[in-house]
C-alpha positions as CSV (number, residue, x, y, z in Angstrom):
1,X,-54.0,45.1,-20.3
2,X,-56.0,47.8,-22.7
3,X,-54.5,50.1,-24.9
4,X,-54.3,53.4,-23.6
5,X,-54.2,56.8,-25.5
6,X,-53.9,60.2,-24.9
7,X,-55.8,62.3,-27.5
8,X,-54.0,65.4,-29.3
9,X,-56.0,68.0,-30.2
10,X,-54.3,68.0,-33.9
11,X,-56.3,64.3,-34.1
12,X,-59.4,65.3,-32.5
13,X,-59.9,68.2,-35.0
14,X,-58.8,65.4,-38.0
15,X,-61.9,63.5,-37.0
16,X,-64.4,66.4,-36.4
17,X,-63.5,67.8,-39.7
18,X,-63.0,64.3,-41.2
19,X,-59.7,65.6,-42.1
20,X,-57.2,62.8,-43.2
21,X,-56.5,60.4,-40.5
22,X,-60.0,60.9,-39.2
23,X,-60.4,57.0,-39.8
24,X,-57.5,55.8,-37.5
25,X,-59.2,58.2,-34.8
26,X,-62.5,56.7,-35.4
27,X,-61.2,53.4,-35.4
28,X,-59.6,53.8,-31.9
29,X,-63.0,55.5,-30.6
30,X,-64.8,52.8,-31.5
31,X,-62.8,50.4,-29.7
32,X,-63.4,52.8,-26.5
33,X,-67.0,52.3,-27.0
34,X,-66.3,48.6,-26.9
35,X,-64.2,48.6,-23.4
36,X,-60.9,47.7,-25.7
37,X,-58.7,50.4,-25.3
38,X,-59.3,53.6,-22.7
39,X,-59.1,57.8,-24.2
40,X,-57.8,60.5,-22.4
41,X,-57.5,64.0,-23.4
42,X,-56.5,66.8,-21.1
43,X,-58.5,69.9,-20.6
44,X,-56.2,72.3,-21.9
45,X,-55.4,70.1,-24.9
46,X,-59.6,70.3,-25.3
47,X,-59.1,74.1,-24.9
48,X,-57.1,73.9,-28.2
49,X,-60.2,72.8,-30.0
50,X,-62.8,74.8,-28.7
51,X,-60.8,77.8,-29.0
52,X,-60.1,77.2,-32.4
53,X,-64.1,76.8,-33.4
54,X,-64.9,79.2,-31.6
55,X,-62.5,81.5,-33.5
56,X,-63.2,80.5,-36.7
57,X,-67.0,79.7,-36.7
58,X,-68.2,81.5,-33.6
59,X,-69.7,80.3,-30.0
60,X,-72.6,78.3,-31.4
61,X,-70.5,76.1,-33.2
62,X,-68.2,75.8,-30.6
63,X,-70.3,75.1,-28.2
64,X,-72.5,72.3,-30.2
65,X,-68.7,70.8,-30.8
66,X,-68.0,70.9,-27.3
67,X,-71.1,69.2,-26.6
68,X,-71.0,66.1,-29.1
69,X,-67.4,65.4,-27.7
70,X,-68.8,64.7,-24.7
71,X,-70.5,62.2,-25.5
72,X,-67.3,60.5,-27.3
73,X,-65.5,57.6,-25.1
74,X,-63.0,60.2,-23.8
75,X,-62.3,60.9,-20.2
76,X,-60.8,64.8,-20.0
77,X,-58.2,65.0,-17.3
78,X,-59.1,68.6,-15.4
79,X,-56.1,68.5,-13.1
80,X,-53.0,69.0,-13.9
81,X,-50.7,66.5,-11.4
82,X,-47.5,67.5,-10.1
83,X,-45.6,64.8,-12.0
84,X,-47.4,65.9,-15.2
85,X,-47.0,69.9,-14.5
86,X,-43.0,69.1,-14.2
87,X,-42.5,66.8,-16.7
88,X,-44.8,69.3,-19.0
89,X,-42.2,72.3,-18.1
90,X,-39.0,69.7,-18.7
91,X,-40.3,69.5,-22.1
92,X,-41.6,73.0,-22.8
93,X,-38.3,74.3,-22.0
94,X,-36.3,71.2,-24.0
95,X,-38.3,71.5,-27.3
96,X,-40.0,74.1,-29.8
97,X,-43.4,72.9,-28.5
98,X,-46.5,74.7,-27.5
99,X,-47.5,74.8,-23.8
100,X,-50.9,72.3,-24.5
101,X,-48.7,69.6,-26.3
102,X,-46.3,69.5,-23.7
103,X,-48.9,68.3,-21.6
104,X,-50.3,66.0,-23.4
105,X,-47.0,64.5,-23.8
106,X,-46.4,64.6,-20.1
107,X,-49.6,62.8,-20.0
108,X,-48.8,60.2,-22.7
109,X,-45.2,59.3,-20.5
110,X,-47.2,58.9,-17.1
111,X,-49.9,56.8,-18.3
112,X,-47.7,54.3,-20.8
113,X,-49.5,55.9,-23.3
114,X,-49.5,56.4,-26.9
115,X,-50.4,60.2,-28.1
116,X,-52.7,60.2,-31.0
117,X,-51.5,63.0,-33.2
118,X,-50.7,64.2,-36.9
119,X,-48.1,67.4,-35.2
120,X,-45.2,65.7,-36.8
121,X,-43.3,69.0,-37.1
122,X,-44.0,69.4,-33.2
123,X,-43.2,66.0,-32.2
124,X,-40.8,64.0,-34.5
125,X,-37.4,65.4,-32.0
126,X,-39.2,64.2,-29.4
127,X,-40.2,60.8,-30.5
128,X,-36.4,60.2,-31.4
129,X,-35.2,61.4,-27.8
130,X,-37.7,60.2,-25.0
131,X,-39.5,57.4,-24.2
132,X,-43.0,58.3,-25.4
133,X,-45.1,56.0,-27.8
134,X,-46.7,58.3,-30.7
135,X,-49.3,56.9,-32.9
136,X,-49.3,58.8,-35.8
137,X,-52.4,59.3,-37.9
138,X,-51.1,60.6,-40.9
């Protein structure tokens, strides 16, 4: 069975801005590209990027961004399941964590997959109380 990861928007930006950790991410892209391993990223965890460009370095940017993710080996998840919207809620209202990386952790549990990220200070309770694999890039 291949790998599967849910992308964090924290990693995402690592790599884009070759930031450290950017050459774990790249690593695991690559092996996308090869058919070893499978990317996901939800939308609103995407949102996080492209707001954050757009912010800081205007639409154009934002938008070329937006456009050379898409053709990384990432498939963005535009629904947001049932199982996914309650288990995001459980752990909004459990933990100090933001709304997007709730979901991306309710992503990570339903899919048996590991969350790329760096947010240590948003996820290192939750790695030490629920069952959700976390592979850390810096």
């Amino acid at each position: 069975m291949k790998d599967i990861f849910i992308l964090d928007a924290c990693a995402l930006i690592a790599f884009l801005a070759d930031e450290e950790g950017a050459e774990k991410v790249e690593r695991i892209l690559e092996d996308a590209k090869r058919g070893a391993c499978k990317i996901f990223m939800n939308k609103i965890n995407l949102l996080e990027v492209y707001y954050g460009i757009y912010r800081e370095e205007g639409i154009e940017k934002a938008e070329e961004v937006l456009k050379n993710i898409q053709d990384l080996p990432i498939k963005v998840i535009s629904s947001l399941k049932s199982k996914i919207f309650k288990k995001a809620g459980r752990l909004k209202a459990t933990y100090k964590i933001s709304l997007a990386d709730s979901i991306a952790l309710a992503e990570a549990a339903a899919k048996k997959a590991q969350l790329i990220t760096a947010d240590h200070h948003e996820f290192d309770e939750v790695e030490s109380k629920e069952e959700i694999n976390f592979c850390w890039i810096r």
